[in-house]
SEFI-972758 format. One record per residue (C-alpha): residue number from 1; residue in three letters; x, y, z. Coordinates in steps of 0.05 Angstrom, whole numbers, plus 5000, padded with zeros to 4 digits. Example, Ala and Ser with C-alpha at 12.3 -4.5 7.8 and 13.67 -1.06 7.14 Angstrom:
NODE resi resn    u    v    w
NODE    1  ALA 5246 4910 5156
NODE    2  SER 5273 4979 5143
END
This chain:
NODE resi resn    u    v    w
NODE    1  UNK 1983 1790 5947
NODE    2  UNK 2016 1745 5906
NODE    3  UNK 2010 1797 5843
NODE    4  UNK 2045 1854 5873
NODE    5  UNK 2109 1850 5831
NODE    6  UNK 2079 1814 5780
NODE    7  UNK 2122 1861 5725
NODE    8  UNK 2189 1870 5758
NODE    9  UNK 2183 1784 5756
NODE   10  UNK 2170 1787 5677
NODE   11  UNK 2228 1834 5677
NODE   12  UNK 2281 1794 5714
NODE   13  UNK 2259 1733 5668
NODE   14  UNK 2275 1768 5604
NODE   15  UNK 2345 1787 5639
NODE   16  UNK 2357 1720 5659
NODE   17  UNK 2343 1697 5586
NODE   18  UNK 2391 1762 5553
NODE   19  UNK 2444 1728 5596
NODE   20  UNK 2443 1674 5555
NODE   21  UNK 2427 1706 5486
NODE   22  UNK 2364 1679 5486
NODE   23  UNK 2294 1706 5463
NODE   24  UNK 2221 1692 5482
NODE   25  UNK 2166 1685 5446
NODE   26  UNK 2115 1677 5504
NODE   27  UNK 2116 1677 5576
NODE   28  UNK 2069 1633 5613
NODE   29  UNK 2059 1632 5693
NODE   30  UNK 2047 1558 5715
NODE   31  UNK 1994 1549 5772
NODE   32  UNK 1982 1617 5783
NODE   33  UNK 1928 1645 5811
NODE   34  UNK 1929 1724 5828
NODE   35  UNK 1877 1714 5878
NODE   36  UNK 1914 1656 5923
NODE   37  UNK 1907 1679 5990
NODE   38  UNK 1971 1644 6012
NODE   39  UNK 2038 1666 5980
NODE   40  UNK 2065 1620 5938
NODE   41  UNK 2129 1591 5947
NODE   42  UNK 2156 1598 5881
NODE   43  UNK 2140 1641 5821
NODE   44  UNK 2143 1588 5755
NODE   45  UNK 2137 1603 5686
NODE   46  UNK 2139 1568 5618
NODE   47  UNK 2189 1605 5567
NODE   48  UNK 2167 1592 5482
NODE   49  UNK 2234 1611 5454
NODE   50  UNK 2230 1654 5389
NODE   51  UNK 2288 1612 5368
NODE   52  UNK 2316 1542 5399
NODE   53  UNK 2375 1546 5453
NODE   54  UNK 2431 1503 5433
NODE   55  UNK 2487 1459 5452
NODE   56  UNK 2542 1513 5489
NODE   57  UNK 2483 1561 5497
NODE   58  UNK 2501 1550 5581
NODE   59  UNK 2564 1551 5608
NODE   60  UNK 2588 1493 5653
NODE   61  UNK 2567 1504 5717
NODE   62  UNK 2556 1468 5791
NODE   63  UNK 2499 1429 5798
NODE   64  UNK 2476 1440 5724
NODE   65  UNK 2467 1389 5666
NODE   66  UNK 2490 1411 5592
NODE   67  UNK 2445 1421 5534
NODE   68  UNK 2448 1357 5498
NODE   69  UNK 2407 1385 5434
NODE   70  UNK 2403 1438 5396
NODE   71  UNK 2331 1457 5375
NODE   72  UNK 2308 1472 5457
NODE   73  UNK 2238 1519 5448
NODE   74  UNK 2214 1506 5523
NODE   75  UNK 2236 1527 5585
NODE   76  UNK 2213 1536 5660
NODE   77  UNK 2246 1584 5699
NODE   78  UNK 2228 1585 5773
NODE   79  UNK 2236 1651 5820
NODE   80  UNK 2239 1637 5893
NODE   81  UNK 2184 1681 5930
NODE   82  UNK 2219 1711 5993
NODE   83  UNK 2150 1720 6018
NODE   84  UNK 2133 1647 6023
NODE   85  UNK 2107 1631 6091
NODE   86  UNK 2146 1585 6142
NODE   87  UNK 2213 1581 6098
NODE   88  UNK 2273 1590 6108
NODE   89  UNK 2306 1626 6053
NODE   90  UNK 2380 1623 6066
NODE   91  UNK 2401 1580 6006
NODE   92  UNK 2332 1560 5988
NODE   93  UNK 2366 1553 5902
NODE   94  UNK 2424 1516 5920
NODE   95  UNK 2386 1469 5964
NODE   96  UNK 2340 1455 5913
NODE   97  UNK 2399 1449 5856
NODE   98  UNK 2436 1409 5893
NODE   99  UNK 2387 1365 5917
NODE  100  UNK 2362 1349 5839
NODE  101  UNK 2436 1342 5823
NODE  102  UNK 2445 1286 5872
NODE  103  UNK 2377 1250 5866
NODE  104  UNK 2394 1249 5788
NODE  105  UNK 2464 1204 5809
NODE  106  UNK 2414 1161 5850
NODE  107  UNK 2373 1152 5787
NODE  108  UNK 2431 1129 5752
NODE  109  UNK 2461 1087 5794
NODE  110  UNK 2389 1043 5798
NODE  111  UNK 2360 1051 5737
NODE  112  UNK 2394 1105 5689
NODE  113  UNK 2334 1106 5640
NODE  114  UNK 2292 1145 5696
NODE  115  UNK 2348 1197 5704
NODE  116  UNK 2310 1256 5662
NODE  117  UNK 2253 1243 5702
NODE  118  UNK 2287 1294 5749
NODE  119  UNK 2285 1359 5703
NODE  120  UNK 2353 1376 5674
NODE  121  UNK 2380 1445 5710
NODE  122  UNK 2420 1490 5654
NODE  123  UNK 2431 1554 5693
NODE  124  UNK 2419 1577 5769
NODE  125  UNK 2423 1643 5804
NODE  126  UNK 2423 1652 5877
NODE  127  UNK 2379 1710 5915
NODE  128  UNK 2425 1780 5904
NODE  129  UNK 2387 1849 5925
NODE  130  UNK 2331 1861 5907
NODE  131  UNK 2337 1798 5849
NODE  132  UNK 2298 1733 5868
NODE  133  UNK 2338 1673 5870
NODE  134  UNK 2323 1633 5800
NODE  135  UNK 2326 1564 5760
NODE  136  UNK 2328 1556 5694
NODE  137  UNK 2312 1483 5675
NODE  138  UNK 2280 1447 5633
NODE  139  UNK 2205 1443 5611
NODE  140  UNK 2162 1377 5617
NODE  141  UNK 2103 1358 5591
NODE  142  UNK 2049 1321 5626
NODE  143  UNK 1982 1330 5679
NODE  144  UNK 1998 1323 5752
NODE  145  UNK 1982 1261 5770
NODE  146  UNK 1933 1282 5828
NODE  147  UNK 1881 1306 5782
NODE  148  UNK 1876 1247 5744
NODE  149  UNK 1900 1184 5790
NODE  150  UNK 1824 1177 5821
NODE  151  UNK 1806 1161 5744
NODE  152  UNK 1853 1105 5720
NODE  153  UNK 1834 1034 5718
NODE  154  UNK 1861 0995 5766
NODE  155  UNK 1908 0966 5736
NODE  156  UNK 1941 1036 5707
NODE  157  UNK 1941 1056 5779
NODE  158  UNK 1981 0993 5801
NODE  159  UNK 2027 1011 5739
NODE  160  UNK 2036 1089 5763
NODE  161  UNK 2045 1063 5835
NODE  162  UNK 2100 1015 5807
NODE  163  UNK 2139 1070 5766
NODE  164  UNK 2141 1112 5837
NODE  165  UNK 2176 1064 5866
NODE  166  UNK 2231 1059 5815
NODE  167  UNK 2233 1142 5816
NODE  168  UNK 2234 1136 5891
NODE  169  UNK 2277 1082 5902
NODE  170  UNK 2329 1120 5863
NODE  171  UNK 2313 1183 5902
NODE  172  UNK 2335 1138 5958
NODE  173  UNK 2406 1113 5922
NODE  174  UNK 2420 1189 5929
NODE  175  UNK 2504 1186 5932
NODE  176  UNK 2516 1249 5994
NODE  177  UNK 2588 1275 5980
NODE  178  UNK 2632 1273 6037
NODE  179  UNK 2625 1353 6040
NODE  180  UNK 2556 1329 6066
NODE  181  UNK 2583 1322 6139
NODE  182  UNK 2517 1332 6168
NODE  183  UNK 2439 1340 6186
NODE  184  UNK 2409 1386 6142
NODE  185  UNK 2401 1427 6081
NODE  186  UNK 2447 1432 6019
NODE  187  UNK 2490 1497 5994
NODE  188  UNK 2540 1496 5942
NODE  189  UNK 2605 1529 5956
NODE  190  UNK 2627 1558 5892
NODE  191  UNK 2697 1568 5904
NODE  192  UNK 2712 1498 5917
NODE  193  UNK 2659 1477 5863
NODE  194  UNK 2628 1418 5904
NODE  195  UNK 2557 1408 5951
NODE  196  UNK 2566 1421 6030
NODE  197  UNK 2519 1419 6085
NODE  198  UNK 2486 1484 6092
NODE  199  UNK 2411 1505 6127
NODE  200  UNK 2344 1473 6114
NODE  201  UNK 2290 1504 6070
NODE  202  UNK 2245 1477 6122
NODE  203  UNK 2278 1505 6186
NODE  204  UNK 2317 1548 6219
NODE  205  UNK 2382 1539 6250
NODE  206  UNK 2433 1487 6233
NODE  207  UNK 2468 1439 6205
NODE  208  UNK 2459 1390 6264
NODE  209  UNK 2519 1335 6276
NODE  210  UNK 2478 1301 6320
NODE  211  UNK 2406 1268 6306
NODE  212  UNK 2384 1292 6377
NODE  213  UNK 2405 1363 6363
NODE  214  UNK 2359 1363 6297
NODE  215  UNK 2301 1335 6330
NODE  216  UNK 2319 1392 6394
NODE  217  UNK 2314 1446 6344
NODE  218  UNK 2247 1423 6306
NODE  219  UNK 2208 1407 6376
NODE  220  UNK 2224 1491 6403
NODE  221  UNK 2213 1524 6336
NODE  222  UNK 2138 1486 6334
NODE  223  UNK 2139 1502 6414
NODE  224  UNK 2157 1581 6389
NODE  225  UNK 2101 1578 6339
NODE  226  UNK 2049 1555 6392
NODE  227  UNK 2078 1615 6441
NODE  228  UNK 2045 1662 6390
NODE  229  UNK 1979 1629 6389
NODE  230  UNK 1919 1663 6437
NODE  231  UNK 1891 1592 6428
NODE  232  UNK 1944 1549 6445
NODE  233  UNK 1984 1595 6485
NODE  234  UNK 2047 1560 6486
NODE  235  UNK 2011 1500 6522
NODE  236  UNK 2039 1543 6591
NODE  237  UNK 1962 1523 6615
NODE  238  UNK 1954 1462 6659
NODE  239  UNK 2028 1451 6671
NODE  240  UNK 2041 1420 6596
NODE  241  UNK 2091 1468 6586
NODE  242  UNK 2141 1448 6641
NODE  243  UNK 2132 1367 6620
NODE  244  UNK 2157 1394 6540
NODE  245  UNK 2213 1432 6571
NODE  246  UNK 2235 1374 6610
NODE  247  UNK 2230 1330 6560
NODE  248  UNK 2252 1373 6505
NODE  249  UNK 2311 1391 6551
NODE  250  UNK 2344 1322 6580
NODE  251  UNK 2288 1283 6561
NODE  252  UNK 2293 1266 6489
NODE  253  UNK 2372 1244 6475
NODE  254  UNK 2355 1194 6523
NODE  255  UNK 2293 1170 6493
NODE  256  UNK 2326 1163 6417
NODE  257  UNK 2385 1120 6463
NODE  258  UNK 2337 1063 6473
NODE  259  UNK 2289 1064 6412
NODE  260  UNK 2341 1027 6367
NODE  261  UNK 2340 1083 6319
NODE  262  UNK 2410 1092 6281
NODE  263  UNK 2428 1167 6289
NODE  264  UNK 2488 1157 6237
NODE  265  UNK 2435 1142 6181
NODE  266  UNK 2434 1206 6131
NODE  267  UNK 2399 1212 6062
NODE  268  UNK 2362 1258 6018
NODE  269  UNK 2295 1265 6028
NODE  270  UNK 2249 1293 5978
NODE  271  UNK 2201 1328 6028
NODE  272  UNK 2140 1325 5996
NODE  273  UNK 2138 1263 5951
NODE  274  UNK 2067 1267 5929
NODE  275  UNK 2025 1255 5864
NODE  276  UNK 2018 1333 5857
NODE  277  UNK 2090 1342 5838
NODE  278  UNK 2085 1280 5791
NODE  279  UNK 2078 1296 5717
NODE  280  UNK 2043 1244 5683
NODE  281  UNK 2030 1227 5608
NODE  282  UNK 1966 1197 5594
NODE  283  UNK 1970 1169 5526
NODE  284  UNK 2047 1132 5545
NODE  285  UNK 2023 1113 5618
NODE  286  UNK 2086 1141 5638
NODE  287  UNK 2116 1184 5691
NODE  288  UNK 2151 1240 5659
NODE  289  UNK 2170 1283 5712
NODE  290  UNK 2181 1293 5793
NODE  291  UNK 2189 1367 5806
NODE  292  UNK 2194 1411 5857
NODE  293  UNK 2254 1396 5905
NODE  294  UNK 2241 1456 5960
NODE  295  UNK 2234 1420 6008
NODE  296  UNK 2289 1369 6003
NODE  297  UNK 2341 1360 6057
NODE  298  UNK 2387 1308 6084
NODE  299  UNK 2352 1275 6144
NODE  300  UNK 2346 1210 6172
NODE  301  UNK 2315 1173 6112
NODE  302  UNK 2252 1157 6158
NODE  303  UNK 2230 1228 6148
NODE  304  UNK 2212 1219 6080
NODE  305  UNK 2153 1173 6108
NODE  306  UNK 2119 1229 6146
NODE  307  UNK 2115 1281 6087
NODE  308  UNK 2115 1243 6030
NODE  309  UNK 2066 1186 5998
NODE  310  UNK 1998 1215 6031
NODE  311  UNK 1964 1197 5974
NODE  312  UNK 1986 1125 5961
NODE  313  UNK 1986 1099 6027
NODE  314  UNK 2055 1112 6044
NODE  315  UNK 2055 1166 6097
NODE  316  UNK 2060 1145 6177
NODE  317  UNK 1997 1194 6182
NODE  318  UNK 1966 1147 6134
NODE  319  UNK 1923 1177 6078
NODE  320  UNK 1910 1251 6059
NODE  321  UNK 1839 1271 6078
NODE  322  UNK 1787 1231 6117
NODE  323  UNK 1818 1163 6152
NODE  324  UNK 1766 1116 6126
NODE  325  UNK 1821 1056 6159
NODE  326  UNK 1791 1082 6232
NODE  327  UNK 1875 1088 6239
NODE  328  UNK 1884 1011 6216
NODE  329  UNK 1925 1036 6153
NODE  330  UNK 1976 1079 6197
NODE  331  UNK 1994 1011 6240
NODE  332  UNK 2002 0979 6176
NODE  333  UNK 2048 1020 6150
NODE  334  UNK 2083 1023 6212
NODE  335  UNK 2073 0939 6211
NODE  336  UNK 2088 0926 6139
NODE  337  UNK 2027 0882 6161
NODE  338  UNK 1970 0895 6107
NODE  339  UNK 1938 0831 6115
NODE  340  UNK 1882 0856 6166
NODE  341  UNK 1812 0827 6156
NODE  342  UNK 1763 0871 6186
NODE  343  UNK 1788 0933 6140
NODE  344  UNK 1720 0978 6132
NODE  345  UNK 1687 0974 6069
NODE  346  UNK 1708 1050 6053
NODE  347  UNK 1773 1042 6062
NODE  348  UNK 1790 0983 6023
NODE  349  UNK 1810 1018 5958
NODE  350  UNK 1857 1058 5998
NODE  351  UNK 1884 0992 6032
NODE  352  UNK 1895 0960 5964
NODE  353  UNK 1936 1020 5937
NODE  354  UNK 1975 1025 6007
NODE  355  UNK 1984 0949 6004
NODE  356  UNK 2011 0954 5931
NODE  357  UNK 2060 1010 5950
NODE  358  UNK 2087 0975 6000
NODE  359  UNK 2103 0909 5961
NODE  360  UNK 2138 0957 5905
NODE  361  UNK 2185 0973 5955
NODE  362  UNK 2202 0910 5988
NODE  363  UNK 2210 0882 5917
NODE  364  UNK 2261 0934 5903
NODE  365  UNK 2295 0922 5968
NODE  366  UNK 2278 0999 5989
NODE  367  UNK 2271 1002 6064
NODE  368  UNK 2199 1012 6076
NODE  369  UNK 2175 1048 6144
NODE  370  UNK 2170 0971 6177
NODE  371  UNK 2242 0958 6158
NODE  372  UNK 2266 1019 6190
NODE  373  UNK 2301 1011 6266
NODE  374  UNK 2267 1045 6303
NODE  375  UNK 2217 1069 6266
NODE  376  UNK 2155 1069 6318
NODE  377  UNK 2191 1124 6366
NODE  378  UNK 2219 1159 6312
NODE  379  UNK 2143 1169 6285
NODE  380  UNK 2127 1185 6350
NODE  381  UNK 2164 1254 6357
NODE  382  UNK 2124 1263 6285
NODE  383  UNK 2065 1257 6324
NODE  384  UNK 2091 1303 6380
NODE  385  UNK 2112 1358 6342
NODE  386  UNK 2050 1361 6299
NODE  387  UNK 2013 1364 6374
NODE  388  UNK 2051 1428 6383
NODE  389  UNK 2026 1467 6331
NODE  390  UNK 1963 1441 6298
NODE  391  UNK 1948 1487 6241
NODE  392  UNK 1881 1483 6254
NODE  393  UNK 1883 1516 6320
NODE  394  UNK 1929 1567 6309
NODE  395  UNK 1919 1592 6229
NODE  396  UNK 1864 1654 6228
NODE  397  UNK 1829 1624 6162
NODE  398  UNK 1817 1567 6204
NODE  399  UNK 1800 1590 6267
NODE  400  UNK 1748 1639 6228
NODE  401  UNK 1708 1576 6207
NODE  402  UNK 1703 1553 6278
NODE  403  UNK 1654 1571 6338
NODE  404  UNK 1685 1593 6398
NODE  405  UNK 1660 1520 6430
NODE  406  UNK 1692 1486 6374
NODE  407  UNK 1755 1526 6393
NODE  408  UNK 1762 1512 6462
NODE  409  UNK 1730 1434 6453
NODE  410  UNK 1792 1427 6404
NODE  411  UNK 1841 1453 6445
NODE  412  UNK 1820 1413 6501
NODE  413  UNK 1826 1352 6459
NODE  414  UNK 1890 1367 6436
NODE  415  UNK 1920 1380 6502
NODE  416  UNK 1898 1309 6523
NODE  417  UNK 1929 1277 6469
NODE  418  UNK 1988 1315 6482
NODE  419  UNK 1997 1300 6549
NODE  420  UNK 1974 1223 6535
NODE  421  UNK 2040 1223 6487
NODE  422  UNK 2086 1260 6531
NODE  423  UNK 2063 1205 6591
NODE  424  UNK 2082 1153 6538
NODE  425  UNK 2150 1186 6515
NODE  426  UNK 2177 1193 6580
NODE  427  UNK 2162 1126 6599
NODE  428  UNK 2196 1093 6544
END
């Protein structure tokens, strides 16, 4: 799947480097694996340079950073995969441009020595034809960090936790132009040479001026997705179906109304803030990268909390994998109350990294999911719309792996949780 093409790619690398006047010596694919059975998002490569790009080797640009040296042998170039499942590829570059651009201003605005943590972008292309959309940008070393966080000492990992909360809280200090009018993605309009709202990378349809609208528009395309499913059927079964309409439909602006969550609040979000797009260096102890911006968006800066941080003890959804916490660590979070007693013996490791995490970012006076308004109903749409299309019941790799009685059991469980949180939404 993901090799078909593998030669036209190599091609429309060495094109993109000719543009420049520059030369390779090697080209590397990073994370590649020609026997992934999922398409892959992006297509990245490392570049060795026969001979070192230079100061004035790009051209000015928008939302590009000039050479500052002139003996450059590495590069990355990234292709965007138009193939990638469950994206929306309508400015998928500039998103991801502009959203580095900005979160690079944050970084310098908090603490400017972190700002080349965010790779340096020299040259972008957007999709054209039969030409994948591309970024040129530069090349850093390090392991991701999810491979080898398990096997610090504790006090490294306190250290690593520590230097994401700088990189994040600076993510956070993000400066949105006032082109950025709205809920959404990020485009750049070249004529005017500045950043404007434009459409998610994440989903269809927008930019939403209103919170509500946003929210209206995620709900129905996880509703469409379940439509398509023999399992789930669109929930029309049992009468769920005509409770999400309803509440989908004049149910839910009212329900944000009286949560106390500020629908003016914008920011950019990363959208998938987690140790596997952290570069680390082992022998400085130091962060030397955060990559991989697809996802990012302007939302309401509490939706960083439900993608992001999985692995730290961050995430409303509490930690990645198995919940050792018995769902004590997800009303923590929600709590900013970590000091719970009867925290099983399994989990406490987790605890203490979730615990840490959260001190990081009330020292640096970044609002932590407690110190949002809100924050509880806003997690609790989270929760609904992963009810409407859990991947598990609906994905055929998944479903293959299951007996037809674990199929319909899981449903059925599923459907009463559903309902349970729709009884509990419209209530509120």
């Amino acid at each position: 799947m993901n090799h078909d093409g593998f030669n036209a790619r190599l091609a429309q690398v060495g094109e993109i480097l000719k543009k420049y006047g520059l030369e390779s010596s090697d080209i590397s694919p990073i994370e590649y694996d020609a026997e992934c059975p999922f398409p892959y998002n992006n297509f990245i490569y490392k570049v060795t340079l026969a001979k070192p790009a230079t100061r004035g080797c790009f051209p000015d640009g928008i939302c590009t950073t000039a050479l500052q040296r002139d003996d450059l042998t590495a590069l990355v170039i990234r292709l965007s995969n138009p193939k990638a499942e469950g994206l929306n590829h309508a400015n998928r570059v500039q998103n991801e441009v502009a959203s580095m651009h900005l979160a690079r201003k944050g970084l310098q605005s908090f603490k400017p020595e972190l700002v080349d943590v965010i790779p340096a972008v020299y040259a972008w292309g957007a999709r054209e034809g039969d030409e994948l959309g591309w970024t040129l940008m530069e090349f850093k070393e390090g392991t991701q960090l999810d491979t080898i966080f398990a096997s610090l000492s504790d006090a490294d990992k306190t250290d690593v936790v520590e230097q994401i909360a700088d990189i994040f809280s600076g993510v956070q200090r993000a400066p949105l132009p006032a082109s950025v009018t709205s809920y959404g993605g990020l485009t750049v309009d070249v004529e005017r040479g500045e950043i404007v709202t434009g459409q998610m990378t994440t989903l269809e349809g927008g930019p939403w001026n209103e919170y509500a609208d946003l929210w209206r528009t995620t709900l129905s395309a996880s509703l469409a997705e379940a439509e398509g499913s023999t399992v789930l059927e669109g929930w029309r079964p049992n009468g769920v179906r005509e409770i999400l309409d309803a509440f989908i439909s004049s149910g839910l602006q009212g329900f944000l109304a009286k949560s106390g969550v500020d629908t003016t609040l914008r920011g950019l979000v990363h959208g998938d803030l987690t140790m596997n797009n952290i570069l680390y260096n082992q022998e400085t102890k130091k962060i030397t990268a955060l990559v991989d911006f697809d996802f990012a968006s302007v939302l309401h800066p509490a939706h960083e909390f439900f993608t992001s941080f999985g692995d730290i003890g961050g995430s409303t959804a509490g930690m990645r994998g198995p919940d050792l916490s018995e769902g004590r660590l997800s009303k923590a979070i929600l709590s900013g109350k970590f000091d719970v007693e009867d925290v099983p013996e399994a989990a406490k490791s987790q605890w203490d990294i979730a615990r840490t995490w959260d001190t990081a970012l009330q020292k640096r006076g970044t609002p932590r999911p407690s110190d949002v308004a809100g924050m509880q109903a806003v997690n609790q749409l989270r929760e609904l719309n992963g009810l409407l299309y859990p991947f598990r019941l609906a994905h055929p790799m998944f479903l293959k792996r299951m007996t037809l009685e674990q199929v319909v059991e899981g449903r059925k469980a599923a459907e009463a949780t559903l309902k349970s949180l729709l009884e509990t939404l419209s209530s509120e």
